[in-house]
Residue, then its C-alpha position, 0 to 999 in steps of 0.5 A: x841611624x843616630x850618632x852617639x857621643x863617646x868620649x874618653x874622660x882622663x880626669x873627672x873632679x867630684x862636686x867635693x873636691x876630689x879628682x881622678x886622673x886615669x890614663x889606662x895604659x901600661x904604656x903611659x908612664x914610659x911614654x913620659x921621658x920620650x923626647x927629654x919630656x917634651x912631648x904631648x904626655x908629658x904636657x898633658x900629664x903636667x896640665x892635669x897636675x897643675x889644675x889639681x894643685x890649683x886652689x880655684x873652684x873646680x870647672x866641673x860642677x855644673x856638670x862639665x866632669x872633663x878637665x883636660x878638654x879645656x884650654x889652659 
């Protein structure tokens, strides 16, 4: 039996600058202010932001289409 490899993309950057961030629960937004924002939603949220207001090149155009598994 092979092993497939799943993974959950939240965001993925198009090789025209454009990017999608999607979280797909209703849950999510409530989850934010939890723990006076200081919380692993909240700083994953915040990642995401800070990489789409980042002027650099995208990471993904060479195929890699997840941000949020990169170290920043």
């Amino acid at each position: 039996m092979s092993a497939t490899k799943v993974r959950p993309d939240l965001v993925y950057e198009t090789p025209n600058d454009g990017a999608v961030f999607s979280v797909g629960s209703i849950a999510y937004s409530g989850a934010l202010p939890w723990n006076g924002f200081d919380n692993n939603i909240s700083h994953l949220t915040s990642n995401v932001l800070k990489r789409f207001m980042d002027p650099a090149p995208s990471c993904c155009r060479k195929g890699n289409s997840s941000v949020a598994t990169q170290a920043r």
